[in-house]
C-alpha positions, 0 to 999 in steps of 0.5 A: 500500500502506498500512501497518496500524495497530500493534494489527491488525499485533499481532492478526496476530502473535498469532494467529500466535503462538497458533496457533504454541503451540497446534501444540505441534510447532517441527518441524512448524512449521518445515515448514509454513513451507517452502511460502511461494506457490501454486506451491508447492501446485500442484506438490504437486498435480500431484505427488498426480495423477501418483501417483493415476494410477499406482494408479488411484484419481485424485481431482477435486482441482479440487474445492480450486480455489475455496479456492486462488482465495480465498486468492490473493485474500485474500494480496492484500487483506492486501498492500493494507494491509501489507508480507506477512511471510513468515510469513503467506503460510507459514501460508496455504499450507503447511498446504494442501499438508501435508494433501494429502499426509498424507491420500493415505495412503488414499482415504476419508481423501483424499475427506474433506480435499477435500472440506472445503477445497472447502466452506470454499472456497465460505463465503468471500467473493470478497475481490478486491471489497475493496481497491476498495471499504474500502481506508481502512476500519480496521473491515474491517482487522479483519474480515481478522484474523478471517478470518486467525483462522478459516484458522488454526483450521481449519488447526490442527484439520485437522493435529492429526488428518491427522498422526497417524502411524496415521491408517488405523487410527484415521480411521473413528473419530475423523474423525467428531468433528473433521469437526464441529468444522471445520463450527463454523469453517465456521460462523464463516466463513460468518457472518463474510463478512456483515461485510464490508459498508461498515456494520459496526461495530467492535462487531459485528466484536469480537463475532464474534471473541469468539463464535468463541472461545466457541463452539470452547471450548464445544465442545471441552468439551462433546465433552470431556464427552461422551466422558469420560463415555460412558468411565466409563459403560462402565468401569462396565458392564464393571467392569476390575480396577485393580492400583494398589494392588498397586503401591504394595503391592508397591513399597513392599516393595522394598528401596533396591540391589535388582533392579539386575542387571535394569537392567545386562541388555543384554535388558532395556536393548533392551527399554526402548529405544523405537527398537529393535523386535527385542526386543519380549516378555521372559519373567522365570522363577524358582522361587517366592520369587525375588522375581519380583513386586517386580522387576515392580513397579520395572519398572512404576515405571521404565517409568512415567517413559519412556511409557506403561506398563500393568500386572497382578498376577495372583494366586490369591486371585482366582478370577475372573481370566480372560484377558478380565478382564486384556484388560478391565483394560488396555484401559482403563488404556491409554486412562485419560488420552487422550482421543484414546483415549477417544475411540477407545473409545466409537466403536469397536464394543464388542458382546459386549465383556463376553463376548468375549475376541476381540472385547477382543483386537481392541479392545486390539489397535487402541487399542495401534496408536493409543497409540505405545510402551506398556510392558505388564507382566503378572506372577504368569501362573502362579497363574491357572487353566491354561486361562486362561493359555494363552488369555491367552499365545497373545492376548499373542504375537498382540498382540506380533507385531502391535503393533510399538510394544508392549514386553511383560515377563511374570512367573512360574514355569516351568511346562511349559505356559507354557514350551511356548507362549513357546518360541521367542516370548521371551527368557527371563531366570532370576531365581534365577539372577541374583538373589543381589546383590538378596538380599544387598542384601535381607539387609543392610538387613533386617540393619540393621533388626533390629539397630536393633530389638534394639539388639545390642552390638558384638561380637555385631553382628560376630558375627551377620554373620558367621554370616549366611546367605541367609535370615538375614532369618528371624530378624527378630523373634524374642526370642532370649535368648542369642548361642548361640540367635542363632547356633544359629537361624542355622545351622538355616535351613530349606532351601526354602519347604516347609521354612519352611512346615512348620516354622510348620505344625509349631509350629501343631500343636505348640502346647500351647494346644488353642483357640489351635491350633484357631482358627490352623488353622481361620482357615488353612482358611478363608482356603484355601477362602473363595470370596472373600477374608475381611477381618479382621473377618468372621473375628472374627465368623465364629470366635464364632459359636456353632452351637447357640446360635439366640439369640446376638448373635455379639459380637466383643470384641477384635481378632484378630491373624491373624499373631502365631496363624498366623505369617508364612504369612498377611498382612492387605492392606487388612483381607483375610486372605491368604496370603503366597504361593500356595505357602502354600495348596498345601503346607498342605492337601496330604495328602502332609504331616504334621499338613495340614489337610483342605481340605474339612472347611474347607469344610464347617466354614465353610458351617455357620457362614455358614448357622447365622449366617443362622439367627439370631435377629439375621436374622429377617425380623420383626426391628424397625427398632431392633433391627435398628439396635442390632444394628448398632451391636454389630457383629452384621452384621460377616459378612452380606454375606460370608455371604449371598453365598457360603453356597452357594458354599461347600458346591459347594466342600466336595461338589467337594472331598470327591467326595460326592453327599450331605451330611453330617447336621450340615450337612443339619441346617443346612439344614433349618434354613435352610429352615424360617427363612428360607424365603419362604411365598409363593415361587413357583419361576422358569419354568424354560423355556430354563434352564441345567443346575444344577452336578452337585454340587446335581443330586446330591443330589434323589435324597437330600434332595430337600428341600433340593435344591430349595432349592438349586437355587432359590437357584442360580438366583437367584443366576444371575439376580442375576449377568445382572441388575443388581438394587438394593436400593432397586429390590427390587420388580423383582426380590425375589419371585425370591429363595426366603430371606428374607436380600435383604430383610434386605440391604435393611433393613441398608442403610437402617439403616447410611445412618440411623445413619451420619446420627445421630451422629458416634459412630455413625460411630466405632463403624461403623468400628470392626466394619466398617471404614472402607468402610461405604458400600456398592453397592447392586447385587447383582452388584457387587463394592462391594456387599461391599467399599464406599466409605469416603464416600457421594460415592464410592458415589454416584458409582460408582453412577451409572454402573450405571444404564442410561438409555438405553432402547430406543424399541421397546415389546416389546423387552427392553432397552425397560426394562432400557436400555443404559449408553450411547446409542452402546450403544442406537444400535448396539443399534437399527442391528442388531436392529431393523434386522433386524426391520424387514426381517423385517417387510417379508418376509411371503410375499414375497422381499427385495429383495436377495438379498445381505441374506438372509446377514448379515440370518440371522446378526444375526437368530439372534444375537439370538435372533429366533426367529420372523424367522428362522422366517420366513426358512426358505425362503431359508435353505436356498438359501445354502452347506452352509457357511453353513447350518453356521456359522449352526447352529453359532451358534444352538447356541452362544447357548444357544437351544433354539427357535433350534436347533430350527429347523435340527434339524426344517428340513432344515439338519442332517439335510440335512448329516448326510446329507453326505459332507464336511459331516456330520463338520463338524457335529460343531461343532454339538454341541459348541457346543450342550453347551458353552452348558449349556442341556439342552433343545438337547442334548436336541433334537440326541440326538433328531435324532441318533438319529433318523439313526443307520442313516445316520450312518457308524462314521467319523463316530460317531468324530468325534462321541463324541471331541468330545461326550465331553469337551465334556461332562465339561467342562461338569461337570454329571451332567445333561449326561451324562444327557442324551447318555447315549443317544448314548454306549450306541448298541452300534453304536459301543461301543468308539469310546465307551469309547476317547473316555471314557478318551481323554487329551483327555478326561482333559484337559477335567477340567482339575484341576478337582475338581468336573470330576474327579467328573464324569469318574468318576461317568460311568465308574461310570454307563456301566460304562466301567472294567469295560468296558475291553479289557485293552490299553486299561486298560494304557494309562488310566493313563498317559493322566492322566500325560500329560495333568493328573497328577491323583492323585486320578484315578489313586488311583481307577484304582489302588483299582480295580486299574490297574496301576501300571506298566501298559504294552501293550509294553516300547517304550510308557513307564509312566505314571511315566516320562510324568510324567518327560517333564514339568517341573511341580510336578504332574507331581513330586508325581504321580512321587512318588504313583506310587512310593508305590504301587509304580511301578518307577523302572527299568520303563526303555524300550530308547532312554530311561531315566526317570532320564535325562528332564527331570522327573526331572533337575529334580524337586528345585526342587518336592520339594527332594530329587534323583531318587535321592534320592525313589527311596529315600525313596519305598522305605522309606516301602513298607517301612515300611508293609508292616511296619506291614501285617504 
């Protein structure tokens, strides 16, 4: 044996060394070093056989052999030189036995490990021949250490991945990656076997280790690379909502000594703690204003700190929430700073990851299980549409329930059907009832503050916080003049949010000052109804913009300070107007108050002026270079973008709101002059084949101003188009012959125009800013939200751009995604596996059979999700020999893509006919038409009405029931008058009359409104069209009414029924309850209001059932948390407000 020089002993101690700190594991460390012969591995071995034999999975470990041989002779060779520390024969055979036994949890993951030792087994050399042969020589000393190194990196790389804890989830998609990164090290070995022959040079070998190191570096960069940017490609393809600004908003606003109590609460505490999996989901209720969002946000802080921590804010501001859109967000938060994640991300499948909430579901579902502990924290599920949040609750307790690492806190009010989906899932936690050490905390220093503003003497200090009660904060601000109005403010507080609502509205109207009133009520009203959040400045413009004047240049001269005219009830966030809370918009526009303001005459009055600024002479088309940018320069263009994207948006809202058909004149004047403006001469209307139903608020109006309508409807559609498409600006010849105005094209010239002037000087930028903020830089693209909101630097935009474009195209010439592409190239590869695959079996089908029978079904489904109608055509004959279930399933789906061509086969085939000749199946093809309607397309609706009425004397009453009580609020759903047209044919059929008018008044019918108006119109405007109201037997309109308490508590639906002679406590028998006291049944704030309506007009509060009073239900018990007044209390109120109103009559 002959001892190592000094610098090949530090070689062997540093790679060990390295490997050691790259590991980043001591514990891990320390087990490999328990294992220190070959014996030791062949235990394990034996250990692994044994056990695969009792599962019956026994694998060839015989395959490791060849690599166990190698380093026996490799431990030998190296002994020739020095005296092995245990350390090297540790870190030679502990990892092997490791990752044979990490890899037996699952046998693809077994098969992968062996047969990587078995190939890097057969690359390495028969080390035995070189202690005969270079025993002196000190440049094979070195080729050792190499080989060492080697050992060691496919050692490292193998262990990172076999350890993670969730390798049966995470195996298909990440092995892939680290199998490629072992065959560079394979690569290495292979090479630097060829060095071990007597010529080498100490050179070659010193450039084989830098090469190695190089090589490894530059691909876990490039892989790097790679992955980070199909992320942000997808990022930008899906577009995810980030809240970090709400974050730092909101925890900027909390004060030092607040939310304390949280932290002390033992539910709280076993929530945080990573090590208990018991209490995996809070529910943090309270009444508004309890200070619910601030808590969540230092929740959001604190968890930060201790892992991984997601988050959402959601509001009512934004429209466009949806339960996919808060997956969408948190699936990229969670995987925003792993690349292990990341990774996992862009090999997971992620078809229909756009538009499918359960496809996002299972992807968070998977990317949780990878991540470890995550903290997920959703505030603010109330002020999201109702429909949404319960599709959003009942995914979030399926995600809790599966995850066992993922700790979930939601945040909101207590609504009924909130409270009905988490019974029994959470553990609740009242805010407003644990929150008065937060308030008083609150109040001392809000306290402190305003007596540092006013600079109080001493006494009066003392005196104040005496007087001080839990709202003393009001008070900050306000220029008193004496102790005595101090004193007298602080005893006068108003008692809930309405009150405090009510007296700003009371000191709106109130004002002697008629401009400065009109303008606070109408930046209120339109902060109310704009489709999206206005910004300060659009609201300048928008409040200068004169209707009768076509010549005006709408300069705005001064800025507007939105708070000092509305009051506390409005906040400017980033330049946008908003309310401070959504309880705000629900009080000021409601009827019920004195000196509200109409919602839809907010409406109404912000689409004429978003058309009349359109009308301008600023925007005509003619308009030169110069004058165009001049105008820029003076601010003209402050409301284009808001204006030209929402104009039409607006006035669905006022028709939906004000329940009309048609327009009035003031508006149909502005329209005419829309049209005759800005209408392009040369615009031919788009094909209209295949095309969704127009909303019903448009198709109402060809009767009445056909005109205009078509303009509408033009304009509809193509904003529809825009919205699928992503068209550019500097890219209009794609698409600017689709728009009827000829606004795109002064989009076009503004941007060219900004990006000139911005270039010009640095004044021009000054001036740019002042009248449009600092986001100038705007998206090019139609659909994007920064086409409106910007980016203040045009590196930002750049970069944001980039990802928009979908370079990867498909290879096949007639395929549609040939020129728009895909954002990806997994995208495109994924694309090319499914549809095309499909198209070459249809192409190889012919008249013939497929060679696999097995192939038809899978083949069927991809074929009509794609839409391959003439593949599938051509498949008919072997379509009709699979299962009645499968030939439903596949009907069901081809009436769900919307596809009218693809519906027809199955309709003239013998798929639906056959199956509605069926016993069993005919009452499961009900699936069928409901998803036909629900895909908005007519012509399929038309195509199965057809069919059905074609076979209507073999369809039976039983299955007619079925059918009209799903078609029926599928269709109101929809909330188009077309669709009702359309099956109207269906509902006049007189063998099923009463079924009909059961299923249209029926409370799952009332439900499909959803307190939506426009829905809510639909709903009416079909009772009047099928005379369903004058129709009705007398025990089924005793019971339409209490159907809507039941159900959405719409008062706009029961003042119809009420105005059409309903009665009020209409019930078939005194055991059936009114509609007053179902609506008592329900803890809701729609639910109060609508208990308050009905006693308005008559309802009688003691109309009590023999087992149950109405006074004694929950909603009555708890109606003073939205009216501020207790049961009795509203009974009497509610009595003399009739009596007063009968006097007045009289």
């Amino acid at each position: 044996m002959t001892n190592l020089p000094d610098p090949v002993k530090r070689a062997f101690d540093n790679a060990i060394h390295r490997f050691k700190a790259d590991l980043k594991d001591a514990h891990l460390y320390d087990q490999i070093l328990q294992t220190t012969s070959i014996e030791q591995v062949y235990d394990a071995t034996d250990q692994l056989q044994k056990e695969q034999v009792k599962t019956g999975h026994l694998r060839h470990l015989s395959k490791i052999e060849p690599f166990l041989r190698r380093l026996t002779e490799y431990s030998a060779a190296i002994e020739v030189f020095m005296q092995l520390k245990p350390d090297i024969l540790a870190l030679l055979w502990g990892p092997v036995k490791l990752l044979l036994q990490w890899a037996n949890v699952m046998k693809q993951s077994f098969d992968a490990i062996v047969d990587t030792i078995e190939n890097i087994g057969l690359l390495m050399p028969e080390f035995c021949q070189v202690t005969r042969i270079f025993t002196d020589n000190i440049r094979l000393q070195e080729v050792l250490v190499l080989f060492f190194r080697d050992i060691l990196d496919f050692y490292l790389i193998s262990i990172k991945f076999f350890s993670l804890s969730r390798l049966k989830i995470v195996f298909e998609m990440l092995w892939p990656s680290r199998r490629d990164k072992i065959s560079i090290v394979a690569e290495h070995i292979g090479r630097h076997a060829l060095l071990m022959r007597n010529e080498v040079r100490l050179e070659e070998i010193r450039q084989a280790n830098d090469a190695r190191e190089q090589q490894l570096k530059h691909f876990a960069l490039t892989e790097e690379n790679a992955i980070r940017q199909e992320y942000f490609d997808l990022r930008a393809h899906i577009s995810p909502k980030d809240y970090d600004a709400d974050l730092y908003r909101f925890h900027g606003d909390v004060y030092e000594g607040t939310g304390k109590w949280l932290f002390r609460d033992q539910s709280f505490k076993d929530w945080v703690d990573q090590s208990n999996t018991s209490e995996r989901l809070l529910w943090l209720k309270g009444i508004p204003g309890a200070g619910k969002t601030l808590l969540a946000s230092s929740i959001i802080r604190h968890t930060q700190s201790i892992n991984r921590t997601l988050f959402a804010f959601l509001t009512y501001k934004d429209s466009s929430t949806s339960a996919l859109s808060i997956f969408h967000s948190l699936i990229f938060q969670l995987a925003s700073d792993s690349i292990t994640l990341q990774t996992a991300l862009s090999q997971s499948s992620r078809q229909n990851l756009r538009s499918s909430l359960e496809t996002a579901t299972e992807l968070l579902q998977m990317l949780l299980k990878c991540a470890g502990v995550v903290y997920v924290i959703i505030d603010g599920i109330d002020e999201i549409k109702q429909t949404e949040r319960s599709r959003l609750l009942r995914k979030i307790i399926g995600l809790s329930e599966a995850c066992e690492d993922c700790r979930i806190i939601l945040s909101s009010r207590s609504e009924a059907d909130i409270s009905t989906i988490l019974k029994g899932k959470t553990t609740d936690i009242q805010v407003d009832q644990r929150n008065s050490g937060s308030i008083q905390a609150f109040i001392n220093c809000s306290t402190e503050e305003w007596f540092a503003e006013r600079d109080f003497i001493s006494d009066v200090r003392n005196d104040i916080r005496q007087w001080l009660a839990p709202m003393a904060s009001r008070a900050k601000g306000e220029a008193f003049d004496s102790v005595d109005e101090i004193h007298n403010e602080l005893e006068n507080l108003p008692d809930s949010l309405d009150d405090a609502y009510g007296r700003i509205l009371m000191r709106i109207n109130s004002s002697t000052d008629k401009s400065l009133k009109n303008k606070a009520r109408k930046i209120l009203g339109w902060v109310g109804c704009a489709p999206s959040p206005m910004t300060r400045r659009e609201l300048e413009q928008a409040l200068v913009v004169n209707p009768v004047q076509a010549d005006q240049q709408p300069r705005v001269v001064s800025k507007l300070d939105v708070v000092n005219i509305c009051g506390p009830i409005v906040e400017v966030v980033d330049e946008y107007v908003q309310f401070v809370h959504f309880t705000v918009k629900e009080y000021i526009f409601s009827p019920n108050i004195v000196g509200f303001i109409p919602l839809p005459d907010m409406a109404l009055s912000l689409a004429i002026c978003c058309i009349n600024y359109l009308c301008q002479d600023h925007h005509d088309i003619d308009d030169t270079e110069d004058e165009i940018g001049d105008g820029i320069l003076k601010g003209t263009y402050r409301l284009h973008n808001f204006a030209s994207a929402f104009w039409l948006q607006i006035i669905e809202q006022y028709m939906a709101l004000k329940h009309a058909t048609t327009l009035p004149d003031s508006l149909i004047d502005q329209l005419k002059l829309l049209h005759s403006t800005r209408t392009v001469m040369s615009y031919e209307p788009m094909n209209q084949q295949e095309s969704e139903s127009y909303p019903a608020t448009i198709a109402a109006l060809k009767p009445h101003q056909p005109e205009v309508a078509d303009m509408l409807c033009n304009v509809f559609r193509f904003q529809h188009a825009s919205s699928q498409a992503d068209y550019h600006l500097k890219e209009s010849d794609r698409w600017i012959h689709l728009d009827p105005l000829t606004i795109s094209k002064i989009s076009i010239k503004l941007q060219e125009r900004f990006d000139g002037q911005l270039c010009k000087a640095s004044r021009n930028k000054q001036v740019i800013g002042y009248h449009y903020g600092a986001n100038i830089f705007k998206c090019g693209f139609l659909q994007c939200k920064f086409h409106r909101h910007g980016f203040d630097t045009k590196a930002s935009r750049h970069s944001h751009e980039k990802y928009h474009s979908r370079p990867w195209k498909c290879d096949i010439p007639d395929c549609e995604y040939a020129n728009i592409g895909f954002v990806s190239r997994n995208m495109r590869d994924h694309h090319l596996q499914t549809s095309h695959r499909a198209e070459d079996h249809c192409k190889a089908i012919g008249v013939q059979k497929p060679d696999d029978d097995d192939e038809i079904q899978p083949l069927l489904f991809d074929l009509v999700q794609a839409n391959k109608v003439e593949a599938v055509r051509a498949l008919c004959p072997y379509l009709e020999r699979l299962e009645n279930e499968i030939q439903l399933k596949l009907a069901t789906l081809a009436a769900s893509t919307g596809s009218s061509a693809m519906l027809q086969i199955f309709c003239i085939g013998s798929v639906l006919p056959k199956l509605l000749k069926t016993k069993w199946e005919k009452r499961d093809c009900v699936e069928v038409f409901v998803a036909a309607i629900r895909s908005r397309n007519v012509n399929s609706s038309e195509k199965l009405v057809a069919l059905l009425l074609s076979l209507s004397s073999q369809l039976d009453s039983r299955f007619e029931m079925d059918l009209l009580y799903s078609i029926v609020p599928a269709v109101i759903e929809t909330g188009s008058m077309e669709m009702c047209k359309t099956w109207k044919p269906i509902f006049n059929s007189r063998s099923n009359e009463n079924t009909f008018l059961f299923a249209s008044v029926y409370h799952a019918t009332i439900e499909s409104t959803g307190n939506n108006t426009t829905k809510e119109g639909t709903l009416l405007a079909f009772w009047e069209d099928n005379n369903v109201l004058a129709r009705l037997t007398k025990g089924v309109m005793t019971e339409l009414l209490s159907n809507i308490a039941r159900s959405t508590c719409s008062i706009y639906l029961a003042r119809h029924l009420l105005m059409h002679g309903f009665e009020v406590d209409g019930r078939r028998t005194g055991n059936h309850l009114t509609p007053l006291h179902w609506a008592a049944k329900q803890t809701t704030e729609r639910a109060a209001r609508f208990m308050e309506f009905l006693l308005l007009h008559g309802a009688d509060p003691n109309k009590n059932t023999a087992k149950r009073k109405i006074e004694d239900e929950k909603g009555a018990l708890r109606i003073s948390a939205w009216l501020g007044v207790s049961w009795h209390e509203l009974v009497e109120r509610t009595r003399r407000e009739r009596e007063q109103q009968g006097k007045g009559s009289s």
